[in-house]
C-alpha positions in Angstrom: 9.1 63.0 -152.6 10.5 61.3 -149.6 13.4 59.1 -149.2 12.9 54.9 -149.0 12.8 55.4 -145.4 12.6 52.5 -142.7 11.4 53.0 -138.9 13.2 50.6 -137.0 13.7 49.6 -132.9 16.9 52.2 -133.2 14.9 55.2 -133.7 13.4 55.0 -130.2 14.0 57.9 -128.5 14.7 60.2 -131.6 13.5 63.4 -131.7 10.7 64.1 -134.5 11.4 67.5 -136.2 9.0 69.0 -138.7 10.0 71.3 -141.7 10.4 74.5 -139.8 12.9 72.6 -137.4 10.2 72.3 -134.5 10.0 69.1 -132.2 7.0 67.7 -132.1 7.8 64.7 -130.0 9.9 62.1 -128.9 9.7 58.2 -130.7 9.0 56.1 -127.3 8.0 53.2 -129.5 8.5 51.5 -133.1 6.5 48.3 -133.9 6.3 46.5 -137.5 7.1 50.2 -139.4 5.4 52.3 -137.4 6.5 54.8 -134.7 4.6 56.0 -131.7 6.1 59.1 -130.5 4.3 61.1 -127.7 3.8 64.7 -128.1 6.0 67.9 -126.8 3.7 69.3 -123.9 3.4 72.4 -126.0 2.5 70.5 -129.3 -0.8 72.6 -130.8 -3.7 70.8 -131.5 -3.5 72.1 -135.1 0.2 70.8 -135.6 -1.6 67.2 -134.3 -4.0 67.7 -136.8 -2.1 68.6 -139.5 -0.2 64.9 -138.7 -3.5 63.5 -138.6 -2.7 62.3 -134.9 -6.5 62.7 -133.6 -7.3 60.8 -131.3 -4.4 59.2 -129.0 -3.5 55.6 -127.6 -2.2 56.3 -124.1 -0.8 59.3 -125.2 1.3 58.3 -128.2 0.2 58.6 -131.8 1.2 56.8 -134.8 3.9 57.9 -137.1 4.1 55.8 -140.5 7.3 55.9 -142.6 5.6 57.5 -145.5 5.2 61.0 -143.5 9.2 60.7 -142.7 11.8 62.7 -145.3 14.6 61.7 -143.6 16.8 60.0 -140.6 19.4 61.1 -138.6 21.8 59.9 -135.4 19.3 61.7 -133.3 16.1 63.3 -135.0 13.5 62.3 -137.4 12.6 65.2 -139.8 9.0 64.7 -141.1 8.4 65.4 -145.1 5.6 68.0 -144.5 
């Protein structure tokens, strides 16, 4: 179960790291809770998917606080 976890302005430009300590993207963006982190060039289609980041709003997708495990100076490690 994840942490009570809080996306804030000061996670802009974090890093998002998933459980096998790959970056998938960078945070360019948090509004009310949410993060919008655009994708490493050489994200896979079936990592997105997994995320359920289909389809894109000018290049970003959503990240909601729920798929976060934890926070960190400089990284964002997702929970799945």
């Amino acid at each position: 179960m994840r942490n009570n976890v809080t996306l804030t302005d000061e996670d802009e430009g974090k890093n998002v790291i998933n459980n096998n300590g790959e970056t998938l993207g960078r945070v360019v963006q948090v509004e009310h809770g949410t993060a919008h982190v655009k994708p490493d060039p050489g994200l896979t289609d079936s990592i997105k998917s997994k995320l359920g980041w289909g389809e894109s709003d000018e290049d970003t997708y959503r990240l909601d606080a729920s798929n976060v495990e934890s926070i960190s100076d400089d990284e964002i490690h997702l929970s799945r």
